[in-house]
N, C-alpha and C positions, 0 to 999 in steps of 0.2 A: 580362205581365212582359217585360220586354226583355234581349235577351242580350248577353253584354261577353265576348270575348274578352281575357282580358288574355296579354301575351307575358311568361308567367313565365320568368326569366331563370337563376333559380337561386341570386338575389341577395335581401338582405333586401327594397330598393322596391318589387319588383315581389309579393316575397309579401304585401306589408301593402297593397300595392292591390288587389289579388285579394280580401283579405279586407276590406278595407273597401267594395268594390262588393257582394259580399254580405252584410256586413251592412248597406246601403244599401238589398237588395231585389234588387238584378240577379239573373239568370242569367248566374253563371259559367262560361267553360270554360276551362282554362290549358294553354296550346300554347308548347313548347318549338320553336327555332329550332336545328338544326344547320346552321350556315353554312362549318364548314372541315373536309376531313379528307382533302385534296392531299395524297400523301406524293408528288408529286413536286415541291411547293413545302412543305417542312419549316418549322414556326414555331419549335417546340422541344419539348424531352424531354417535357414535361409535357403531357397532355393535358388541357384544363380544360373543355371542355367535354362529359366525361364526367361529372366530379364534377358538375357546374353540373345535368347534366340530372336525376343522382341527388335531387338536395337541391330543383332545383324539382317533380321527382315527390315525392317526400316529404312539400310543401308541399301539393301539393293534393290527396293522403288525408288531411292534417290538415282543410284547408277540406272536403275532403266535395266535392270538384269532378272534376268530369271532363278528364280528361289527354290529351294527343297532343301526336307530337315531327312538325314538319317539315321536309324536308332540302330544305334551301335552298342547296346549295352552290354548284350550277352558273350560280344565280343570281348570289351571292355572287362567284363567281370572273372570272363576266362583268363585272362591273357594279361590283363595289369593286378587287377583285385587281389586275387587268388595267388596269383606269385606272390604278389608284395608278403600276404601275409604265410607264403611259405617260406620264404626268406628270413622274416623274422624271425620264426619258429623256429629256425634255423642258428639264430644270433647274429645272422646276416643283417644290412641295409641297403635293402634295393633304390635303386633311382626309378621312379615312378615314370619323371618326364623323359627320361632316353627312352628307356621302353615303350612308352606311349606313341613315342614319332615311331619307331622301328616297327610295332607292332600293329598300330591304328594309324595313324595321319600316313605313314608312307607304304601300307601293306593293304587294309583292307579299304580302305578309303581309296586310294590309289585305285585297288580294282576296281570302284564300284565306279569311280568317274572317267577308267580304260570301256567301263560296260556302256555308259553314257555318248563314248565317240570324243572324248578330249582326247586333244594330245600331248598334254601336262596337268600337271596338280600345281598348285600356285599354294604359299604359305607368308604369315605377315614375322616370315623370322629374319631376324637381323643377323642374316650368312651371305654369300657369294657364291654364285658358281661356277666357274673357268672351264674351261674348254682347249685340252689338248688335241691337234690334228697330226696322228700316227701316217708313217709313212706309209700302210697298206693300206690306209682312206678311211681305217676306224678312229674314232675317237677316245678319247679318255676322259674323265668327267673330275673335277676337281671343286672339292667343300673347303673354300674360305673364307673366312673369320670378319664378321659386320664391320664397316668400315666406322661406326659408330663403338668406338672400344670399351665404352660404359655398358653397353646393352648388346655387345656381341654375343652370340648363341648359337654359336658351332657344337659346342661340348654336347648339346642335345641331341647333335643330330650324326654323334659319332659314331650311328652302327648306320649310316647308310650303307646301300651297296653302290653300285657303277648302275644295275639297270635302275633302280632307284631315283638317282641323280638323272640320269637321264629322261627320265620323265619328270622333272623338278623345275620350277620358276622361284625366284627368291626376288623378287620385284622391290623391295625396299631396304636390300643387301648395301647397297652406296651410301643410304643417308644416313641422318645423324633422325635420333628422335624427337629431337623436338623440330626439324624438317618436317617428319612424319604429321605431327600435332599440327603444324603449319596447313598441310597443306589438307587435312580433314576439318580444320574450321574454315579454312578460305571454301571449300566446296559444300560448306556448309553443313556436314556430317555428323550425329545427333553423337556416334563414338570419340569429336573432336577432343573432348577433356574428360574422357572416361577413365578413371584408376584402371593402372595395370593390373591382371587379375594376380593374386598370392596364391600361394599356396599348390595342392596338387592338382595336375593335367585335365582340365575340363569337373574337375569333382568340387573344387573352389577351397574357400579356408575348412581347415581341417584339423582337431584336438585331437595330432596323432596317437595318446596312447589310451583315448576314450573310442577312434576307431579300432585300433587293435584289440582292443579287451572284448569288441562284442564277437570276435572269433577265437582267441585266446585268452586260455581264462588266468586272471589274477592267479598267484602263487606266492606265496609269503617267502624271502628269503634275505640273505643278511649282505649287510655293507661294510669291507674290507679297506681301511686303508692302508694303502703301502708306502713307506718310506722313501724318498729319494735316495736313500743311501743302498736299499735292498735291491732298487732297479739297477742303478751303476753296478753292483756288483754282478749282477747277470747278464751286464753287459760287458765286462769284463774281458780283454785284451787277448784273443784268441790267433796262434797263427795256424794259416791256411796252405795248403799243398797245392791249389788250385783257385782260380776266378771260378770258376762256381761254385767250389766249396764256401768260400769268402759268401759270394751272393746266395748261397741255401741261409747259409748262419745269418747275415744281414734282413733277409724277409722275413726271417722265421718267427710268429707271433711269440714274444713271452709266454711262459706255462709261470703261473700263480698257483701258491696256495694257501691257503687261508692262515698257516702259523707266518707266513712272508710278511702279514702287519699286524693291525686290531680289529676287530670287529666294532664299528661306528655305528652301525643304524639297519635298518629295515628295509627292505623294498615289496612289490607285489608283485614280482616278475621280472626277471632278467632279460627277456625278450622283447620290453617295452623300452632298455636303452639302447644307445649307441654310444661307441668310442667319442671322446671328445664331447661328450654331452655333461650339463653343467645342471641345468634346471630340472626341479624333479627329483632331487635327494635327498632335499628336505635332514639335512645332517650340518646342526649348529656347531659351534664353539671351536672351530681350526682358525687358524693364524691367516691361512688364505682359502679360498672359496675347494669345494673338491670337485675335479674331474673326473669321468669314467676314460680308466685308463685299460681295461678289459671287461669282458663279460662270455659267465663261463653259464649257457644256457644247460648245460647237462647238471652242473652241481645247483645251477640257480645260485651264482653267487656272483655279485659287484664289485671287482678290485676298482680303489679310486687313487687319486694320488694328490698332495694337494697343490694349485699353481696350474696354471698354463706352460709355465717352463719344468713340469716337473717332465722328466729324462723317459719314462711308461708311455709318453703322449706321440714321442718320436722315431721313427725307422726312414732309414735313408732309400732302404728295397722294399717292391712289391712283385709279385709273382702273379702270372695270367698264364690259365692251363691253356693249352692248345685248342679244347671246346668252347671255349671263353674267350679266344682273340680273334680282331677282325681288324681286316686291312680296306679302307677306303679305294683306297691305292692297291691293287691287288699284282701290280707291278713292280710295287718298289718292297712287296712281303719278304721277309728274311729268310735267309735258309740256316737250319743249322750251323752253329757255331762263326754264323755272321753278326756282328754288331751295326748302331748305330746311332749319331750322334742327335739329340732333338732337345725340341723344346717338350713341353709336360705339363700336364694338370690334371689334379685329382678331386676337383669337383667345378663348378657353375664359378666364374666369377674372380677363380684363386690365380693370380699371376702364374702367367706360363716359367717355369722353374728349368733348369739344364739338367739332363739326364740321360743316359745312354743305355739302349735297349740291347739287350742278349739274348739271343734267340740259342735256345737247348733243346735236346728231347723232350718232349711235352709240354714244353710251355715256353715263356716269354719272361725273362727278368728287364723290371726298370730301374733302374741304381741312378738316385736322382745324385746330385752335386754338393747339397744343402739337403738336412733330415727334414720330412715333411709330417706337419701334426695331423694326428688322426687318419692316416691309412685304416680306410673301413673296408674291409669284406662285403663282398657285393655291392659296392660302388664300380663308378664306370673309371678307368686313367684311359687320357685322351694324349697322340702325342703329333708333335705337329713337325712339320718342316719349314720356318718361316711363319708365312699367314697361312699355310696349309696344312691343315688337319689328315693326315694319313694312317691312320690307324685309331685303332681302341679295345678296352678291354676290360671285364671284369676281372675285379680284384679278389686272388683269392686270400 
């Protein structure tokens, strides 16, 4: 009989994959993860990952499975915490939850339930896994996309590797979520109508710029708005001698500088926004609401712009260095000066978009079809073939 660690979460996915691997025939065990309980980095009043750990104990005296909690914190705090907020510091925007699967659910977790005697890890994400048989008898392992398209969750789990996947169960990859919800009240499951959890990766809700401040400290600096008329001109009709000349100039972030608008308002920190962010500017009396359309962490200054359509908010290229891309698919990886045609997304949830990947010396250009709003630094672009996720990358 083969054993499946699943990582019960506390949530309904993971109790209806637990219990669908055993009535599949596995050996279950269901291993809770505590990943936070810093009180010198406070998330908030509420502790969820007590309740979370009660109700996936719960779950697995209903399944009749064996329980253990492991504390993952220092892992966690290395390896997510601490990036996150280097990133920032940075004027980067890290994705918390990609890294979280890559680094914890399918790295250290993984070993500790290889130390256990499983011979999979089992998760309640709404993915697929396929299974290619190579002509010399090995396999290839293939991440696709929830058959349920509302709550698909590939994008998270776009830095898997092959050995990765191959120790992976994705047990409620087929269904639709409210199946899922089905079939945890019909077995009577105390997670059958539990809220999905928000916010970040095991840490819960989260007033991101009250966590960042208690490691970066406030800094008073000013809010710059910029003209639509001053972006168009920098964007301004340039010809190229070359396709990668074209795509340097196309990714290439705007450079602002503060005589480019007016000075509007205030901030405490430029490392507490991101691109595309709206809330938190606290800057009255425009015509339409203002977006941060850059953020320059070294002068500590806010260019905004105002509108969702303003022209600052949009770049058709992003660029992924070499240390920064990873191929699911390590088969189908580019070689220099190969292209390729894919679908694309640059964050959780955003319609797969057309776009064509260029593989250069050191890195990897994506030249979407359609300009895409808010390319963030340090987010993840995932790029697919079909329902097949093959690659990914940060954004630099």
């Amino acid at each position: 009989m083969k054993k499946v660690v699943v990582g019960l979460s506390g949530g309904v996915d993971s109790s209806v994959a637990a219990y669908l691997l055993k009535e599949q025939g596995y050996e279950v065990i269901g291993l809770f993860m505590k990943n936070w309980h810093d009180d010198s980095v406070t998330i908030s009043e509420e502790c969820p990952w007590l309740e979370d750990s009660n109700d996936a104990l719960i779950v697995a005296e209903k399944l009749g499975i064996p329980f253990q909690t492991v504390d993952l914190s220092v892992e966690y705090k290395e390896r997510i915490v601490d990036y996150m907020f280097k990133e920032y510091e940075m004027g980067r925007t890290p994705n918390p939850d990609v890294l979280c699967n890559r680094e914890i659910k399918f790295d250290v977790f993984l070993k500790i339930a290889l130390q256990l005697g499983a011979d999979y890890v089992a998760t309640g994400h709404y993915c697929r896994k396929g299974t290619i048989q190579n002509e010399d008898g090995s396999e290839t392992y293939q991440l696709l996309s929830g058959a349920d398209n509302n709550k698909d969750q590939s994008y998270f789990l776009c830095q898997l590797s092959q050995e990765q996947l191959s120790k992976t169960l994705f047990p409620i990859g087929e269904l639709q979520k409210p199946e899922v919800r089905k079939i945890a009240a019909a077995k009577d499951l105390i997670t059958a109508d539990k809220k999905d959890s928000q916010g970040l990766c095991f840490i819960g809700k989260v007033r991101l710029p009250e966590f960042l401040q208690q490691k970066l400290k406030p800094k008073k600096g000013i809010i710059v708005e910029v003209p639509a008329e001053a972006e168009q001109l920098y964007r301004s009709r340039v010809k190229f001698d070359s396709k990668e000349a074209e795509l340097a100039y196309t990714s290439a972030k705007p450079v602002y500088h503060i005589e480019d608008g007016k000075v509007v308002g205030e901030h405490q920190g430029a490392h507490y926004f991101t691109k595309g962010q709206r809330k938190g500017l606290d800057v009255g009396g425009t015509k339409e609401p203002l977006f941060v359309i850059e953020t320059d962490v070294d002068e500590n200054v806010i260019y905004t712009g105002q509108g969702k359509n303003h022209p600052g908010l949009y770049r058709r290229t992003l660029f992924v260095t070499d240390a920064e891309l990873h191929w699911v698919r390590t088969d189908l990886a580019l070689k220099v000066d190969e292209t390729l045609e894919v679908m694309a997304r640059i964050r959780y949830r955003q319609a797969l978009e057309k776009a064509t990947l260029y593989k250069v010396d050191g890195g990897l250009y994506v030249d979407f079809e359609e300009k895409q709003s808010a390319i963030t630094e340090g987010q993840f672009v995932a790029w697919y073939l079909e329902d097949e996720l093959i690659g990914s990358g940060v954004i630099s």
